[in-house]
C-alpha positions in Angstrom: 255.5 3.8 53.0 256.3 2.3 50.1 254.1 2.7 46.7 253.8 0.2 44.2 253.2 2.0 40.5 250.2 -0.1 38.6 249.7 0.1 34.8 245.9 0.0 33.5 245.9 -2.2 30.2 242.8 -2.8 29.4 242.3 0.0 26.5 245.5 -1.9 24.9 243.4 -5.0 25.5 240.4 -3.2 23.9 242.4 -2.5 21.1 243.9 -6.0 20.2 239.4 -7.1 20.4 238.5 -4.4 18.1 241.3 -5.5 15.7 239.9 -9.3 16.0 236.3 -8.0 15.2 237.5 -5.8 12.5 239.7 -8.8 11.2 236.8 -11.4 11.1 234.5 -8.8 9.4 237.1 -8.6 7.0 237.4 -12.1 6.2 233.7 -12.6 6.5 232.8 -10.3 4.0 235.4 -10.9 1.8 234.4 -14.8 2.0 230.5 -13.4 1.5 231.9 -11.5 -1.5 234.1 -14.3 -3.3 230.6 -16.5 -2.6 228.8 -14.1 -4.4 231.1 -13.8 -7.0 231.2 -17.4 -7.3 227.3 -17.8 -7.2 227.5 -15.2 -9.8 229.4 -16.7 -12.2 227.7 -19.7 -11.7 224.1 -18.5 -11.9 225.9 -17.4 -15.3 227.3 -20.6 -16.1 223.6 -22.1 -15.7 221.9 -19.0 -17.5 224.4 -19.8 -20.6 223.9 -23.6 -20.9 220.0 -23.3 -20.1 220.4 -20.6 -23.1 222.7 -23.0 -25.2 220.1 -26.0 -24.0 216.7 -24.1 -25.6 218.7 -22.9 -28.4 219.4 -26.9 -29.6 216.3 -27.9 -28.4 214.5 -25.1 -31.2 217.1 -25.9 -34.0 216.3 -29.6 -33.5 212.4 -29.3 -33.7 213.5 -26.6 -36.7 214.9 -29.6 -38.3 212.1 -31.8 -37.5 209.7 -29.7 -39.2 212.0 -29.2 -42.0 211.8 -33.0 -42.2 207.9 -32.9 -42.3 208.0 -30.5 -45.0 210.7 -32.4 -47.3 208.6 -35.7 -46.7 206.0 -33.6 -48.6 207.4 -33.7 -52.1 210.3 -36.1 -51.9 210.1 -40.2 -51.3 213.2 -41.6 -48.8 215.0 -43.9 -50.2 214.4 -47.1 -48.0 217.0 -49.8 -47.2 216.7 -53.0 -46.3 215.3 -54.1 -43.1 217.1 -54.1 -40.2 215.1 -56.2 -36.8 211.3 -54.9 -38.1 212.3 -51.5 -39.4 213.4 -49.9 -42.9 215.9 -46.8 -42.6 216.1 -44.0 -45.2 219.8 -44.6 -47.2 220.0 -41.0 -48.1 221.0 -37.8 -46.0 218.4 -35.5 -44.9 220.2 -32.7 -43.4 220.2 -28.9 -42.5 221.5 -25.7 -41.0 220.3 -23.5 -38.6 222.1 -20.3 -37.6 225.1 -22.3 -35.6 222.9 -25.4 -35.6 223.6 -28.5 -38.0 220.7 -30.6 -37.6 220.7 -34.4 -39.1 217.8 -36.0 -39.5 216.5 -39.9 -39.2 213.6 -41.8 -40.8 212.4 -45.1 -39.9 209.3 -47.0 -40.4 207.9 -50.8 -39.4 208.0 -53.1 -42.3 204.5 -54.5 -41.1 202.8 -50.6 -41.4 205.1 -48.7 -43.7 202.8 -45.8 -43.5 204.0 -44.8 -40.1 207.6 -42.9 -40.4 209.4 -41.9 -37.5 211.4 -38.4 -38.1 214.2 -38.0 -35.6 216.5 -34.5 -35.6 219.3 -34.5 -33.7 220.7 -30.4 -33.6 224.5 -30.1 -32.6 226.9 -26.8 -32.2 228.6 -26.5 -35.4 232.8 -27.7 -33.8 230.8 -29.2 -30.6 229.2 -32.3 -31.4 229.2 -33.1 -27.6 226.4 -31.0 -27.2 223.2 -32.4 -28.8 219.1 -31.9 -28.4 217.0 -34.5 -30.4 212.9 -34.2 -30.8 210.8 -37.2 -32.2 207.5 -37.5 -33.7 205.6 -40.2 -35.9 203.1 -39.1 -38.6 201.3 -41.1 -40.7 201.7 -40.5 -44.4 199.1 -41.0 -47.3 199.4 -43.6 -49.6 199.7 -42.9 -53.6 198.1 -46.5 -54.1 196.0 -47.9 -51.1 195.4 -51.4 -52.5 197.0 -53.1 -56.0 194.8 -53.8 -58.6 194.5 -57.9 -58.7 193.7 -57.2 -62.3 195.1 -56.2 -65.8 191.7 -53.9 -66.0 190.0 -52.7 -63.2 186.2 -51.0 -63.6 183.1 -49.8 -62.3 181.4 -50.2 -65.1 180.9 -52.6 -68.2 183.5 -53.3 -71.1 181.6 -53.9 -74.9 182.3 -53.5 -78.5 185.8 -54.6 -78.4 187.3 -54.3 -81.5 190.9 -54.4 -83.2 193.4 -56.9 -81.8 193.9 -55.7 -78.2 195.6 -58.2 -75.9 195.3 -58.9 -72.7 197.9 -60.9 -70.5 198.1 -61.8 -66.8 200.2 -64.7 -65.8 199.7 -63.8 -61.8 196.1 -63.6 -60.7 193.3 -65.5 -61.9 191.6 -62.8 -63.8 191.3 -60.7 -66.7 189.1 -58.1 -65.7 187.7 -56.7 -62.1 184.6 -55.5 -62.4 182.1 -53.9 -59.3 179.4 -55.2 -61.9 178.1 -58.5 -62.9 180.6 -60.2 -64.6 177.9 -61.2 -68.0 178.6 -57.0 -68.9 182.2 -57.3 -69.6 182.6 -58.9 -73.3 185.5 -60.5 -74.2 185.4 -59.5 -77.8 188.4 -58.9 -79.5 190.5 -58.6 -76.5 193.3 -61.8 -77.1 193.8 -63.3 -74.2 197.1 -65.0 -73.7 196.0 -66.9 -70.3 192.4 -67.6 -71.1 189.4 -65.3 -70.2 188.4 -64.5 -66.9 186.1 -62.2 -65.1 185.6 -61.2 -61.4 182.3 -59.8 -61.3 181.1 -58.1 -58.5 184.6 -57.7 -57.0 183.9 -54.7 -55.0 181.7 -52.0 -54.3 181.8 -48.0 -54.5 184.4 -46.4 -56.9 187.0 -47.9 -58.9 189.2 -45.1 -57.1 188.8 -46.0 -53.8 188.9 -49.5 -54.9 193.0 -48.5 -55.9 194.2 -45.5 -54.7 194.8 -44.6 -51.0 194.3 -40.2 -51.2 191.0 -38.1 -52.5 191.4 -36.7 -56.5 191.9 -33.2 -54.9 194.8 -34.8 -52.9 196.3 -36.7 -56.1 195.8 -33.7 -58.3 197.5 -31.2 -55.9 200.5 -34.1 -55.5 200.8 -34.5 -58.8 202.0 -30.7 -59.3 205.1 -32.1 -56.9 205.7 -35.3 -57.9 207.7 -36.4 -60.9 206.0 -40.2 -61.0 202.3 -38.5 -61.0 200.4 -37.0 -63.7 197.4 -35.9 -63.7 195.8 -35.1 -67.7 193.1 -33.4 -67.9 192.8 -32.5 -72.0 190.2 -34.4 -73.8 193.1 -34.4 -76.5 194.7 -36.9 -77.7 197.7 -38.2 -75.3 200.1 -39.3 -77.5 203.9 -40.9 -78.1 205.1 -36.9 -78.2 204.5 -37.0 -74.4 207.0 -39.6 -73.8 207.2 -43.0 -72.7 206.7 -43.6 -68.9 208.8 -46.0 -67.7 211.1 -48.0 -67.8 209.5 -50.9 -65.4 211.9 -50.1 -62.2 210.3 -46.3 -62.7 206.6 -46.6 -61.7 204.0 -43.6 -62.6 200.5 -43.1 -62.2 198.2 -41.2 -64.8 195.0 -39.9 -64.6 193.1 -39.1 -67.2 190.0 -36.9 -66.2 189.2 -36.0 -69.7 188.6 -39.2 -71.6 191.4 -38.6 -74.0 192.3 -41.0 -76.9 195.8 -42.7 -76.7 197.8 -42.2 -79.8 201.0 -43.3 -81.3 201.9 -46.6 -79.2 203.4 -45.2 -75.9 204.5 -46.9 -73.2 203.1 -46.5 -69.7 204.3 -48.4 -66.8 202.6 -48.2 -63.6 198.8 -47.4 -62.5 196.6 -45.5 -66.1 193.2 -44.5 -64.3 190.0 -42.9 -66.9 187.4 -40.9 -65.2 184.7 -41.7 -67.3 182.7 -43.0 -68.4 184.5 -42.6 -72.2 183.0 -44.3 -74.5 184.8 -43.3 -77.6 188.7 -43.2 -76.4 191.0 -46.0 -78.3 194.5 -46.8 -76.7 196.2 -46.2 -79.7 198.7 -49.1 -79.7 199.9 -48.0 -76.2 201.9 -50.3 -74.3 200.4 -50.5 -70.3 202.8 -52.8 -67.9 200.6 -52.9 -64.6 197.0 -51.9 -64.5 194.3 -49.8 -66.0 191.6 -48.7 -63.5 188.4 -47.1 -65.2 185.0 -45.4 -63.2 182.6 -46.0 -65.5 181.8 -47.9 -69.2 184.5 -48.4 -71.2 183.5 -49.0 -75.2 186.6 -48.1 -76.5 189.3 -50.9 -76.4 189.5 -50.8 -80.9 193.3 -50.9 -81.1 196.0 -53.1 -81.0 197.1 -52.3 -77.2 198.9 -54.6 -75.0 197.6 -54.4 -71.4 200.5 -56.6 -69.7 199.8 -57.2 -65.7 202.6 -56.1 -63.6 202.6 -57.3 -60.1 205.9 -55.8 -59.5 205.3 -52.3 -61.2 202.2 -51.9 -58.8 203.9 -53.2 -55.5 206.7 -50.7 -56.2 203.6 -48.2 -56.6 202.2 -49.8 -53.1 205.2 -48.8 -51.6 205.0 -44.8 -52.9 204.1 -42.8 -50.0 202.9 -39.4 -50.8 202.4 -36.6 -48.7 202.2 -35.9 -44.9 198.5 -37.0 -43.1 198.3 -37.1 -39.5 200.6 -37.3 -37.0 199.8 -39.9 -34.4 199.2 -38.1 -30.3 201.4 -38.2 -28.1 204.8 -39.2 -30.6 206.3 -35.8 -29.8 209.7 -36.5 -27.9 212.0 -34.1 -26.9 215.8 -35.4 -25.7 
């Protein structure tokens, strides 16, 4: 009888499946890992641009708000129009930390009071990488409407004396007055136009007739602005302070203190008396746009030239000063 040897193989074939399993267990984890690893780096990736992102996003409202605060004490200097709006000419720009931040300011010829700030924050060697915010605020004006007027008052002019004159070769009238036009005398005011009053021209204050800001406002601006004084000695103001001018250089002063003018100065822009002051001469001054008076003037007994200035007081129209409101729902961030 003949016997045929057999070979069991299946723990080699159990052998070659555990390898396969062990093999794809292998692979799979080691795919799980490099996924991980890959989400990883990623996830970190994401973390450092959403880090990068925020960062520009603060640096650019930093700049916006160092924008608002610069708008404060300094005047833009406007350009020419360009399709309904006026840019600033100059460079408003900053730093912060890694951050350069430039700003833009724009504002609609037909409302000039609304300015647009826009700061756009870049990584200082990247300027691929930007964040912008955008808000409009609405700033004050220094004068809210020109005087039509060499003199504007509340109040009655009399007992002109000396050889004051009086010229105005752009509106129709001499003097503005919230009163009846029969109180302001002519006098010795020389007229080189002819002599006319507008009585009864508006009511309330000769301030808020002219300016476009509250006295505490003015005062407090006039501590930041070179253009704005604000005098409140009942002393003589005199040629020692200087002349303010020339025409292109617009001021307002306000006198709060009824103070005599002495020595012939020159004053170019808006001169505005809290009074009334019935005792204060001008001294020979020389005023190129408009004096605005609350209260009676008795005063005018010297040989000053009051000389209307449209342009002076539309280059004072255009002075905005300060920062007001800022209008809802402007705030844009890019």
């Amino acid at each position: 009888m003949t016997h045929i040897a057999t070979h069991k193989t299946f723990p080699r074939q159990h052998g070659v499946a555990t390898l396969i399993i062990v093999l794809i267990l292998l692979f799979s984890i080691t795919g799980i890992t490099l996924y991980a690893a890959q989400s990883g780096i990623m996830e970190q990736k994401v973390s450092a641009n959403d880090y990068r992102a925020k960062q520009l996003q603060e640096a650019a409202d930093a700049g916006l708000e160092y924008a608002v605060g610069w708008l404060k004490s300094y005047q833009p200097s406007w350009g020419g129009a360009v399709s309904g709006y006026e840019y600033d000419t100059g460079s408003i720009s900053t730093t912060v930390g890694n951050y350069a931040i430039a700003v833009e300011l724009k504002r609609p010829t037909a409302d000039r009071k609304k300015v647009t700030i826009t700061a756009t924050a870049s990584e200082t060697g990247n300027s691929n990488l930007t964040a912008s915010t955008q808000t409009t605020i609405v700033q004050k004006m220094a004068v809210g409407a020109s005087p039509q007027a060499p003199i504007v008052i509340n109040g009655c002019i009399s007992g002109v004396t000396g050889s004051p004159d009086i010229d105005n070769s752009y509106t129709t009238s001499e003097v503005q007055s919230s009163q009846n036009g029969a109180c302001v005398e002519q006098g010795h005011f020389n007229s080189a136009n002819g002599w006319d009053v507008d009585g009864n021209a508006f009511t309330g204050t000769a301030w808020d007739q002219t300016f476009g800001m509250s006295m505490a406002d003015m005062k407090a601006l006039a501590d930041l602005h070179p253009n704005i004084h604000w005098v409140e000695s009942s002393s003589p103001y005199h040629d020692s302070h200087g002349s303010l001018g020339p025409p292109i250089d617009a001021h307002i002063v306000i006198f709060t203190g009824c103070p005599k003018i002495n020595g012939g100065p020159t004053i170019v822009g808006v001169v505005y008396y809290l009074g009334p002051c019935t005792t204060n001469g001008y001294g020979g001054a020389q005023i190129y746009g408009s004096v605005v008076i609350d209260g009676d003037a008795t005063g005018f007994n010297a040989n000053t030239d009051f000389v209307y200035r449209p342009d002076v007081l539309d280059a004072l129209g255009t002075m905005l000063a300060g920062v007001g409101s800022r209008v809802p729902g402007a705030w844009i961030d890019q």
